[in-house]
C-alpha positions as CSV (number, residue, x, y, z in Angstrom):
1,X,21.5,117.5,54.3
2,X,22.9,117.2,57.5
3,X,21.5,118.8,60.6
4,X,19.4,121.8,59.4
5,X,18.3,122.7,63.0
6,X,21.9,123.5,63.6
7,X,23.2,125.0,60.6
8,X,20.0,127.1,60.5
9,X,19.5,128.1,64.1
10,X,19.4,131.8,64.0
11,X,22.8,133.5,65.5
12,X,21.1,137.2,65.3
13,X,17.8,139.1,66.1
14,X,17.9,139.9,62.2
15,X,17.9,136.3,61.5
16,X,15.0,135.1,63.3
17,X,12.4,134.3,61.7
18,X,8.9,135.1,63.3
19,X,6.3,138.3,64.4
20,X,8.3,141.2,63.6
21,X,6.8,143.1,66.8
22,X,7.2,139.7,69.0
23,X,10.8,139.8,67.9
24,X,11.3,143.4,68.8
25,X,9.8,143.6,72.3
26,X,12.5,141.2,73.2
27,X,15.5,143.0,71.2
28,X,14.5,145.8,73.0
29,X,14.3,144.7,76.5
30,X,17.5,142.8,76.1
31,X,19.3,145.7,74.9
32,X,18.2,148.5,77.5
33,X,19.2,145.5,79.9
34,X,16.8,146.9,82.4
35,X,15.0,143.8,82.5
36,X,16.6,140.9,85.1
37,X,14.0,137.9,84.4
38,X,11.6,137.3,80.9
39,X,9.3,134.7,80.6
40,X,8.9,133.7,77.0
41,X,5.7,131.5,76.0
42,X,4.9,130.1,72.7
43,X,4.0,126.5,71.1
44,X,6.6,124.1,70.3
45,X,9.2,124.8,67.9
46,X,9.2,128.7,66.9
47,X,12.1,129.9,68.8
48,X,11.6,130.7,72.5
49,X,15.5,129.1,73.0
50,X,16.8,130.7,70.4
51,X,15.4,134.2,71.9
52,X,16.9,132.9,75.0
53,X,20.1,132.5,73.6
54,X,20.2,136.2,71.5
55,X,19.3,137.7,75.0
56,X,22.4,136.1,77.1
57,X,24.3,137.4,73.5
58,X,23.3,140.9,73.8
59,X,24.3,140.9,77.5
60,X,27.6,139.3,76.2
61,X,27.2,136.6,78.4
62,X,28.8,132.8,77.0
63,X,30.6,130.4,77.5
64,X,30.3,129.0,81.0
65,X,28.6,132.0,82.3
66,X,25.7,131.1,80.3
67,X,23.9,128.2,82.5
68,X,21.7,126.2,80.7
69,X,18.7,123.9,82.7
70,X,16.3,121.4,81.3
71,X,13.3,121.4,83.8
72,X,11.9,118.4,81.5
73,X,14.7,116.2,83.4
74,X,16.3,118.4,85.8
75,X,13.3,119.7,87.8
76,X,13.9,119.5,91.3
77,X,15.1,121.6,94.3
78,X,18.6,120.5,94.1
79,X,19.0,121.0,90.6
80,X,17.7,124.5,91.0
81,X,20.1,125.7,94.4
82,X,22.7,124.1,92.3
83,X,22.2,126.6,89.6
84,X,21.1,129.9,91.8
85,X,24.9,129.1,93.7
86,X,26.1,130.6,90.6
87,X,24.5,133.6,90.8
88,X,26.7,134.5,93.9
89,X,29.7,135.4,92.0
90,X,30.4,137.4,88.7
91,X,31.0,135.2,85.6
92,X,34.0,135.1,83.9
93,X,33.4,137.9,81.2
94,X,34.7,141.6,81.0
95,X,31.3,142.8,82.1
96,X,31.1,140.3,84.9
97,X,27.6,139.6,83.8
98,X,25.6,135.7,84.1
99,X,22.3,134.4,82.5
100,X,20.5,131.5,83.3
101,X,17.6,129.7,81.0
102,X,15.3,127.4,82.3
103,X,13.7,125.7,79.4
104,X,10.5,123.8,79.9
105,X,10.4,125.6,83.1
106,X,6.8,124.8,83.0
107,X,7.8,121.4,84.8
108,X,9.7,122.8,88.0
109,X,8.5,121.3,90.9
110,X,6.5,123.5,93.3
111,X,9.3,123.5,95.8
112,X,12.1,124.5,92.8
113,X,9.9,127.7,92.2
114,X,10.0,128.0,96.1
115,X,13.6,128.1,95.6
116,X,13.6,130.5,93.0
117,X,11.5,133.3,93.9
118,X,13.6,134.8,96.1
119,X,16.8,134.5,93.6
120,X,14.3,136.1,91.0
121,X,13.9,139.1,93.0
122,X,16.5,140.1,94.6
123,X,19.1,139.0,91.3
124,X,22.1,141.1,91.0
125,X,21.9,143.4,87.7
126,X,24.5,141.4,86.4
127,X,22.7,138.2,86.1
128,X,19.2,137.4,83.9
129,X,17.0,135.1,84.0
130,X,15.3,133.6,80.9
131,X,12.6,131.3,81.3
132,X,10.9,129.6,78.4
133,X,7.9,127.6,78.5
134,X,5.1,126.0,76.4
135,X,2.5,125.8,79.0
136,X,2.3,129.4,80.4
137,X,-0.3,128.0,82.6
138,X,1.5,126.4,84.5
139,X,3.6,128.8,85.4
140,X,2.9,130.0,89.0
141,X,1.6,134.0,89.2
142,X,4.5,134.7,91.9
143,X,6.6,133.6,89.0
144,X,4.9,135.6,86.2
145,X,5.1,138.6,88.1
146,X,8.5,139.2,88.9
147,X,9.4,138.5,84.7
148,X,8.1,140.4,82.1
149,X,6.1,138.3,79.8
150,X,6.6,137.8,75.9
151,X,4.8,136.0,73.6
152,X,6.1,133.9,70.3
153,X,3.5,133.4,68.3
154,X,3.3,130.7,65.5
155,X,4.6,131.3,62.4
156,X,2.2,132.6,59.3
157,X,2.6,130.3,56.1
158,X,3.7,133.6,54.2
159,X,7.3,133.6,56.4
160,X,7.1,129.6,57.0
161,X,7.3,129.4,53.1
162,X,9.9,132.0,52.8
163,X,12.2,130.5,55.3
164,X,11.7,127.0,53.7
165,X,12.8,128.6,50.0
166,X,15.2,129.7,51.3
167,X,16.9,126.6,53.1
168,X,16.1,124.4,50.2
169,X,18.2,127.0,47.5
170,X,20.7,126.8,49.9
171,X,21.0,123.1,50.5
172,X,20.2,122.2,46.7
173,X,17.0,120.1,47.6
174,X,14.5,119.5,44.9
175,X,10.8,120.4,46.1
176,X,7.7,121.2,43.8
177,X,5.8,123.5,44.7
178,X,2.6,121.0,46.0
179,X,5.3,119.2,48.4
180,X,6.6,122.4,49.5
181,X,3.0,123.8,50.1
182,X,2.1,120.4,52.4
183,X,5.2,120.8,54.2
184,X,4.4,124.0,55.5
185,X,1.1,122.9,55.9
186,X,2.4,120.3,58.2
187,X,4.6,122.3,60.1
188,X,1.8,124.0,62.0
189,X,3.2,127.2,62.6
190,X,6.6,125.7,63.6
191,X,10.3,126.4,61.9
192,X,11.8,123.5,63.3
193,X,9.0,120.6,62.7
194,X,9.6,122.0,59.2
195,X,13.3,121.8,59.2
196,X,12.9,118.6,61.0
197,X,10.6,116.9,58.6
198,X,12.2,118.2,55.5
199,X,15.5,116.3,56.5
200,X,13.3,113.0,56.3
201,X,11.7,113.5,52.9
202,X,14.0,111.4,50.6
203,X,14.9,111.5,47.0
204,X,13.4,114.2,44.5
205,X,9.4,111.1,43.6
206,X,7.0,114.2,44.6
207,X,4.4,111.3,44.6
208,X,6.9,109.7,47.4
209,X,7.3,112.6,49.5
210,X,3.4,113.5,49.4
211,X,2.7,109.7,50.5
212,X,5.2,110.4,53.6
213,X,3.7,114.0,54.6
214,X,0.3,112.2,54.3
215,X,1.8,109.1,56.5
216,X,3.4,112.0,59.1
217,X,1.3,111.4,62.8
218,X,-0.5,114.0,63.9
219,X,1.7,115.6,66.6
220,X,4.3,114.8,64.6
221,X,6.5,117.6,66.3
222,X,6.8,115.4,69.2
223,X,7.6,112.0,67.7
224,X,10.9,114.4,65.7
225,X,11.4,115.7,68.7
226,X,12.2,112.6,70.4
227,X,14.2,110.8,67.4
228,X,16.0,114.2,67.7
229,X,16.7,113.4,71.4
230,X,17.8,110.1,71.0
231,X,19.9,110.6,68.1
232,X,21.6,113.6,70.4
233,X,22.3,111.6,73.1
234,X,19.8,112.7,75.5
235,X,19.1,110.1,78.5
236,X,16.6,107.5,78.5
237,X,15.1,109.5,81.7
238,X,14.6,112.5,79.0
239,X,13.2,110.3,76.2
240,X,10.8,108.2,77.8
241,X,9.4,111.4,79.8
242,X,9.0,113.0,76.1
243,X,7.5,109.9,74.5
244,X,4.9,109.5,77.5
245,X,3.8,112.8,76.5
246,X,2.7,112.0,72.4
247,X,-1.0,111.1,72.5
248,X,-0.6,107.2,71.7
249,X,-4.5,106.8,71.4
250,X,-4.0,108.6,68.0
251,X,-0.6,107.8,67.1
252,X,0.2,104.2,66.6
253,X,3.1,103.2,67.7
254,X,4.2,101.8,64.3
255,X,4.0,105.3,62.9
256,X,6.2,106.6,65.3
257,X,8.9,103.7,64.5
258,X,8.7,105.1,61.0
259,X,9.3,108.8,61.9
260,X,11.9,107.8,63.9
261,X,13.8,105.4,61.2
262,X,13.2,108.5,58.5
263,X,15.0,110.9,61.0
264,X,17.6,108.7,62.5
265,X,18.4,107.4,58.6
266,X,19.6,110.9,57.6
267,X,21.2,112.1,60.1
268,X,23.5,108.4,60.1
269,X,24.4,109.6,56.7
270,X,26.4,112.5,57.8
271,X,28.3,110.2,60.2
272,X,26.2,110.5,63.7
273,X,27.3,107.2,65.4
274,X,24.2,107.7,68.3
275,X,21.9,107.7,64.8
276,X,23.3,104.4,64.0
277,X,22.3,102.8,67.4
278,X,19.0,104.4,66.9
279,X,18.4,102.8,63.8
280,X,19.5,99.5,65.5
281,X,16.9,99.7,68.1
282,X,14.2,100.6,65.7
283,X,14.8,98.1,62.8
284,X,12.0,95.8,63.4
285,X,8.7,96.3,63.0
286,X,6.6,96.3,66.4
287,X,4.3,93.2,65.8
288,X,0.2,94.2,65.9
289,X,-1.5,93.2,68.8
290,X,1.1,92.1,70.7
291,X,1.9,95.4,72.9
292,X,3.3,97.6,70.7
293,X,3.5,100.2,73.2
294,X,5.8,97.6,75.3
295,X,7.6,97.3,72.2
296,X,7.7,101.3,71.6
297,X,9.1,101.6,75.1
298,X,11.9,98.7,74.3
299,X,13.2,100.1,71.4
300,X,13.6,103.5,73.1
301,X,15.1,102.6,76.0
302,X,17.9,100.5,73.6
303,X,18.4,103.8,71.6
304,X,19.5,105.5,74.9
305,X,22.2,102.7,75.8
């Protein structure tokens, strides 16, 4: 199957999958280009970076004069100047035109906002700032009030189950309808939990792939997240910030270890060497009672060598 968040990852407004109205608000604004900073807010998974993206697009900002910032591992003052130096010159493009996306931005440090408000303000109207977050929040008010604010809500089952038929026609994968039903069930609203788990459910047993949707964690979106970090190459920094925040108390360890194996297995088939070092670092079993967490951190910390 390959990597279906890829291959799937909308390239146009018309594409995206989500609240038609949502959607539009944000086509909109990006296309009268009026607009120098959004602030898009929504749960996990349903597209705030891919909205991010389509806006730079319909600016016709790429390449290197789109600047791209992780706040979950680049969050302090210096990463942030080093970013707002850009917005000094014109990019590279016929237009002249720069965007910048923060994702995460919900962990800046107090003093990177600092840094950023006045940047935010008085911006050039060839440069945009997108800033995409999960924990709205947290977001200071001098923040929110210099972007305009847009909401992605989670998905409805009705276009969750559309989208799904869709990729699984596509791709040739085998689903009955009760497997497919649970999957969107577990998917919570999310596009890519549900492209993310559907990559792990081997083989065409529907008694098999019902046993592993009923074995999934409960924030399972944040355990595939993670075994989609590590098997992308993301630093250890990176991974053991995002496995510090699944709830542990309700997710064993072991369970984790197994969504990780599932993900990592399939991607390894389509010839991802960091999969295959993932899979090395997760091959045994953490042993009960004997600090699995310890173990947990171990085997993540090996993944990122």
């Amino acid at each position: 199957m390959g990597n279906l968040l890829t291959k799937y990852r909308p390239n146009t407004w018309k594409e995206m999958v989500g609240e038609p109205h949502s959607i539009l608000d944000i086509e909109q604004a990006a296309t009268r280009n009026d607009l120098r900073a959004f602030l898009i807010h929504g749960p996990s998974g349903v597209g705030k970076t891919t909205a991010a993206r389509l806006i730079a697009d319909s600016r016709k900002v790429a390449g290197p004069d789109l600047i791209e910032l992780d706040a979950a591992s680049r969050s302090g003052v210096g990463d942030v100047r080093q970013m707002t130096e850009l917005t000094r010159t014109r990019g590279l493009n016929g237009a002249g035109n720069r965007c910048i996306i923060v994702d995460e931005c919900h962990r800046l440090s107090a003093q990177a906002w600092d840094a950023l408000l006045k940047t935010i303000e008085d911006a050039p109207d060839w440069i945009t700032f997108v800033f995409c977050t999960t924990e709205l929040a947290k977001v200071p008010k001098t923040v929110k009030t210099r972007c305009g604010s847009f909401l992605l809500p989670r998905l409805d089952r009705a276009r969750l189950a559309v989208l799904l038929r869709r990729v699984v026609d596509a791709e040739g994968i085998k689903l009955t309808s009760r497997v497919a039903s649970a999957l969107v069930d577990k998917a919570d609203g999310s596009p890519r939990a549900m492209l993310a788990t559907l990559v792990t459910l081997s083989g065409d047993d529907e008694e098999a792939q019902l046993r592993a949707l009923d074995s999934w964690a409960q924030n399972s979106t944040e355990a595939i997240d993670l075994a989609r970090a590590m098997v992308g190459g993301k630093s250890e920094k990176v991974c053991l910030k995002m496995l510090a925040a699944i709830d542990l108390k309700n997710t064993t360890p072991e369970a984790i270890r197994q969504i990780v194996l599932r993900y990592a297995s399939t991607t390894a088939l389509s010839g991802n060497a960091q999969a295959i070092q993932v899979l090395a670092a997760f091959r045994q079993p953490f042993p009960p009672g004997d600090y699995p967490t310890a173990h947990l951190i171990i085997s993540v910390s090996d993944a990122c060598l």
